[in-house]
VEXGUVO-574569 format. One record per residue (C-alpha): x, y, z. Coordinates in steps of 0.001 Angstrom, whole numbers, plus 500000, padded with zeros to 6 digits. Layout:
XYZ/...
This chain:
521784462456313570/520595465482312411/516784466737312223/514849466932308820/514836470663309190/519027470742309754/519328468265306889/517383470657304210/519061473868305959/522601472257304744/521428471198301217/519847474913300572/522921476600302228/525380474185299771/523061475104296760/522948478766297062/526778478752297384/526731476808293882/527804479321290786/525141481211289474/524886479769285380/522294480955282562/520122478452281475/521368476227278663/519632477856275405/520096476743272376/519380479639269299/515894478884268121/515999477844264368/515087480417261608/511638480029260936/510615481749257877/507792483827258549/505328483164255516/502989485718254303/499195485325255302/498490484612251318/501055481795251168/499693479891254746/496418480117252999/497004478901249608/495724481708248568/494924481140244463/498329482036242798/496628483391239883/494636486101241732/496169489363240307/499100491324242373/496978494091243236/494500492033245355/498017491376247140/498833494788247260/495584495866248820/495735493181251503/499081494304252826/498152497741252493/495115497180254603/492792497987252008/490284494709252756/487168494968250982/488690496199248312/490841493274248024/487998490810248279/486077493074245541/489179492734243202/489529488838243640/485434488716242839/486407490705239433/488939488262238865/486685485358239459/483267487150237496/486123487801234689/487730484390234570/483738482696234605/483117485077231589/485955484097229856/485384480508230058/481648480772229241/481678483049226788/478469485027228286/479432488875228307/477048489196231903/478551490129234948/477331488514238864/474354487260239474/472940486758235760/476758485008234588/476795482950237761/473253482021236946/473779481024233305/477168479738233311/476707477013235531/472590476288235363/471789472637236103/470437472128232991/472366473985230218/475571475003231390/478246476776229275/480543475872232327/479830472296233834/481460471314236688/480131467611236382/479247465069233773/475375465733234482/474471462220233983/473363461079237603/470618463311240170/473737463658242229/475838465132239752/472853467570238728/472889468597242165/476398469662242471/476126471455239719/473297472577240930/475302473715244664/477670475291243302/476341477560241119/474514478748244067/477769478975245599/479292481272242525/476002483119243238/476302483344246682/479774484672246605/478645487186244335/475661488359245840/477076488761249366/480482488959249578/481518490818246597/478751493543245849/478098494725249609/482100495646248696/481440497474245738/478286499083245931/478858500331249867/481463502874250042/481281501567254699/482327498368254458/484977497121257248/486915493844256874/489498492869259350/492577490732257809/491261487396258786/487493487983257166/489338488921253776/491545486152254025/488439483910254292/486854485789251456/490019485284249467/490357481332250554/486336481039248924/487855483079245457/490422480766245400/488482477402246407/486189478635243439/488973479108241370/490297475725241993/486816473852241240/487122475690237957/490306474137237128/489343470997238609/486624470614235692/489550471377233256/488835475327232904/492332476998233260/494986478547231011/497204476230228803/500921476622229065/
């Protein structure tokens, strides 16, 4: 009877005679590779050249041009011919709106109207005009991404309240 050690010499011996054979591989399935705007969501309507800036690596100034788009589309709806702060402030006040967002009849939806147009505000005040007043901003890709994801959640709220273009 052979030893232990004599027993695994043979089996090592008999497997390092066996043919030498690639691993079995199979060819990895095509896997589109989707641009950063489309595993967002990114907000369809947001104009080609905030696109175009993105890919270019031109960051802030991509998140400045989706603010324009957003300050332009909350003018358009409201009618108020301000820009920022002062249309973010009047277009969606608590109390008057030209844009609501809610029916206004309970506390609760007072205060969302309320949130968000500190939100609009918010957006405005310091995300957008840091980007176009100071000529040293620096955005990596995934901070303008996240500014673009907050246009387009904005965007979206807009539309949920029935604010959007007709076909």
């Amino acid at each position: 009877m052979p030893s232990s050690l004599s027993a695994f010499e043979a089996i090592a011996r008999a497997f390092a005679r066996l043919p030498r054979q690639e691993p079995a591989t199979q060819p990895a399935a095509e896997i589109p590779s989707l641009h950063p705007f489309e595993a967002r969501n990114i907000h369809q309507d947001l104009p080609p050249k905030v696109r175009d800036l993105f890919d270019d690596g031109y960051y802030p100034e991509a998140t400045f041009e989706a603010f324009k788009y957003l300050d332009k589309t909350v003018e358009k709806y409201s009618g108020i011919t301000e820009s920022g702060y002062k249309l973010m402030m009047t277009a969606f006040s608590e109390t008057s709106p030209k844009l609501p967002l809610t029916p206004l009849k309970t506390t609760s939806d007072k205060d969302e109207q309320q949130g968000y147009k500190f939100i609009f505000v918010g957006g405005v005040l310091a995300i957008r005009n840091p980007r176009g007043h100071e000529h040293s901003a620096v955005d990596n890709p995934d901070l303008c991404l996240d500014h673009l994801s907050f246009v387009s959640m904005l965007l979206r709220r807009l539309e949920q309240a029935g604010y959007r273009e007709q076909p």
